[in-house]
Each structure stands twice: as structure tokens, then as C-alpha cells.
C-alpha positions as CSV (number, residue, x, y, z in Angstrom):
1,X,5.8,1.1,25.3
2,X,8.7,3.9,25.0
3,X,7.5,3.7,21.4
4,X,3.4,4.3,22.1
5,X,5.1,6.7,24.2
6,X,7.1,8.5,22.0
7,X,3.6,8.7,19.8
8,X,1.8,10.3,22.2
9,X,4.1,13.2,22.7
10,X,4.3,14.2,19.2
11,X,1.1,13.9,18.9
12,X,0.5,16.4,22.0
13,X,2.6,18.7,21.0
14,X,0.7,18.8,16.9
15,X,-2.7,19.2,19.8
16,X,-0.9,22.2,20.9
17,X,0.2,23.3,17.5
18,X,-3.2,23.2,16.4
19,X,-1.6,20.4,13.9
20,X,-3.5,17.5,14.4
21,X,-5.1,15.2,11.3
22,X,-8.5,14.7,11.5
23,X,-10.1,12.3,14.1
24,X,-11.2,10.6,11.2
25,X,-8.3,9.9,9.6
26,X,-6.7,8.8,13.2
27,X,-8.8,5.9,13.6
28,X,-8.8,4.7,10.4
29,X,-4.8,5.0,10.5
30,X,-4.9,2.7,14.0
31,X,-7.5,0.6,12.7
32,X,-5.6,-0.6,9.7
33,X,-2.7,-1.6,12.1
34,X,-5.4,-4.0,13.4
35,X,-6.4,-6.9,11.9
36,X,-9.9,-7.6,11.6
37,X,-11.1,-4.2,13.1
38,X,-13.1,-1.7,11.1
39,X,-14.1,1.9,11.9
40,X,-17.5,3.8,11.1
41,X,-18.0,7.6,11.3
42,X,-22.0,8.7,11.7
43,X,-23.8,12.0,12.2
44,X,-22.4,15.5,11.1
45,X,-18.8,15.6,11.1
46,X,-17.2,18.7,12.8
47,X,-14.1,20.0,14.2
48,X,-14.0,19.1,18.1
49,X,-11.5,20.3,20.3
50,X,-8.2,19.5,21.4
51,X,-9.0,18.4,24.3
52,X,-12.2,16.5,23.3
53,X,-9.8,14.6,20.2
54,X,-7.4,14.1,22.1
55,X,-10.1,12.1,24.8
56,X,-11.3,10.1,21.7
57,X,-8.0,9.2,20.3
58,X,-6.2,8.1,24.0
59,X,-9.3,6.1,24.5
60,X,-9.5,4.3,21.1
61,X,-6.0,3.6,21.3
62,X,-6.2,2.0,25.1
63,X,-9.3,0.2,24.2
64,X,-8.1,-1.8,20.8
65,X,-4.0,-2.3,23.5
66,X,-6.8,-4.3,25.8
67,X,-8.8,-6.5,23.1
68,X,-5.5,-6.9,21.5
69,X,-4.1,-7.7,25.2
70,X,-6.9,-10.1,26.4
71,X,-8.7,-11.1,23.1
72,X,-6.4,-11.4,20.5
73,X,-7.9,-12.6,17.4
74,X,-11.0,-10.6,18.3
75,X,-13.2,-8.9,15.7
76,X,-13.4,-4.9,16.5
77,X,-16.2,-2.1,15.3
78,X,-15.0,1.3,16.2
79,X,-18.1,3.6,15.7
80,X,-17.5,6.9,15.9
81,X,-20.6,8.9,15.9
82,X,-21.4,13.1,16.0
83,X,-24.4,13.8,17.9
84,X,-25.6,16.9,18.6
85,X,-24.2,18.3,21.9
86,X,-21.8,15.1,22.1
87,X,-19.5,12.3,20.1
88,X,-19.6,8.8,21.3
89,X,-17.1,6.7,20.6
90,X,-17.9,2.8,20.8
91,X,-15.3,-0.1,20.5
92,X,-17.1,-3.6,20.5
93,X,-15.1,-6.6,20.3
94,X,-16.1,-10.0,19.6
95,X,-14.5,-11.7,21.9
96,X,-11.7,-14.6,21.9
97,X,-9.7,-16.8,23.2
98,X,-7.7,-15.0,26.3
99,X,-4.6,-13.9,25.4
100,X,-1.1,-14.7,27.3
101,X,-1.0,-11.2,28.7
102,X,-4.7,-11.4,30.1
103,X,-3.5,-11.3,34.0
104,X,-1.0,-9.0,33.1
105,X,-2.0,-4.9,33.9
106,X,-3.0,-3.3,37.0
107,X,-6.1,-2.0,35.4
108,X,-4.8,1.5,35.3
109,X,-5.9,1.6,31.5
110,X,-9.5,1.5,32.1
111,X,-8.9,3.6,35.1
112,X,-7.1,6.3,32.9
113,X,-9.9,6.4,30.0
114,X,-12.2,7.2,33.0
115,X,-10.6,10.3,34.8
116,X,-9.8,11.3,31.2
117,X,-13.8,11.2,29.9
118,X,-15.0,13.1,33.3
119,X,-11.9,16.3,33.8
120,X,-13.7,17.3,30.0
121,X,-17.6,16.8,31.6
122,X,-18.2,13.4,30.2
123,X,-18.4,9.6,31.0
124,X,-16.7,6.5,30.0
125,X,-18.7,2.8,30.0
126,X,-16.4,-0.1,30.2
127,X,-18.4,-3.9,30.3
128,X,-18.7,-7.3,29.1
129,X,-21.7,-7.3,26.2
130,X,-23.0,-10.6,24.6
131,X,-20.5,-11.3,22.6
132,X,-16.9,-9.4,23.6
133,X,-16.4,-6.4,25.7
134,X,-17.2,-2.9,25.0
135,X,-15.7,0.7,25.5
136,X,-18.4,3.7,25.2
137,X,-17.1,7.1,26.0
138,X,-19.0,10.2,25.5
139,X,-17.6,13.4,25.5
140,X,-18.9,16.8,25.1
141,X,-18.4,18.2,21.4
């Protein structure tokens, strides 16, 4: 934790600094600490802003801590896609066996992504799907 923690503060303040790497480049960096996840970019690739990469980055982050929290083993597709007046940003999981920290939590994570989607004007979907769980949270770009 201090060290996810420690993360997100430098990565704040390179928000602040205007210093950030590209969103892009993010996920792909945190999907390759994931075993069996994969990432995919779609629709016209643009510069959002701090606030908005930020939203995207927190919540991708939180979303592959829970599958790897209560699904380990899981298969994960992290689509991230540029629309036209918004990006979406969609983390599907395949489900798995429950993992040994499945009752831990107090459901603050979820809780978090939420407040975080709607203070920038935009929504956050969290549900079981057919196969796994998936995270869909839109934010204005």
C-alpha cells in the first residue's frame, strides 16, 4: 500500500507539472505488471486532461487491485477507446477462482472510482457480465 501510495503522489505532482507520459503508455506499463491482461487503444488519440487522465489511470489501476484481489488468475482486456465528446475505459475480466482476499475491503474502491467519474461530469459502471466482472467509466474528453 505505502508503495501504490508513494506512486500516486509522484505521479500527481508530474499531473501538476504538466509531466505526465501518455495514457497510453500508462496502461500498457500496468498491464505488463499483469499477467494475462492486455490493453487496446481505439478511436482518435488525443491529449485529455489532467484531471480526465488522471480519472482513467486511478480507475484502471483500482479495477485490475480488485480482479487481482478477488479473481486471481483472471484473464483482463483493458479497452481504452476515444470517442468523440468522451473516452471510455473498459476492464473485463474473465473470471476465476475467488481469491483469499475476496472478503477482505470495505468496498471503498468501487465507491472511490465512482465520486471520482461524476466530480469531472461522467459515470462509472461496475457489474458482473457473463463471464467475469466489468469496470466501464466514461469521462468527458
Amino acid at each position: 500500500m505505502a508503495r501504490d501510495g508513494l506512486s500516486e503522489t509522484r505521479q500527481a505532482l508530474s499531473a501538476l507539472r504538466g509531466e505526465m507520459s501518455p495514457l497510453e503508455d500508462f496502461l500498457s506499463e500496468i498491464v505488463g505488471t499483469t499477467g494475462g491482461a492486455e490493453v487496446t487503444v481505439t478511436g482518435d488519440r488525443r491529449r485529455l486532461s489532467a484531471e480526465a487522465s488522471q480519472a482513467v489511470r486511478r480507475v484502471a489501476q483500482e479495477a485490475l487491485t480488485n480482479v487481482r484481489k478477488h479473481a486471481p488468475g483472471a484473464k483482463v482486456l483493458l479497452t481504452l477507446d476515444y470517442g468523440e465528446r468522451e473516452v471510455t475505459l473498459d476492464v473485463r475480466d474473465s473470471g476465476g477462482s475467488p481469491g483469499e482476499l475476496t472478503g477482505a475491503g470495505g468496498g471503498y474502491g468501487l465507491l472511490g472510482m465512482r465520486e471520482r467519474a461524476e466530480l469531472l461530469g461522467g459515470s462509472l459502471r461496475a457489474e458482473p457480465d457473463e463471464e467475469g466482472f466489468v469496470v466501464t467509466l466514461k469521462v468527458p474528453a
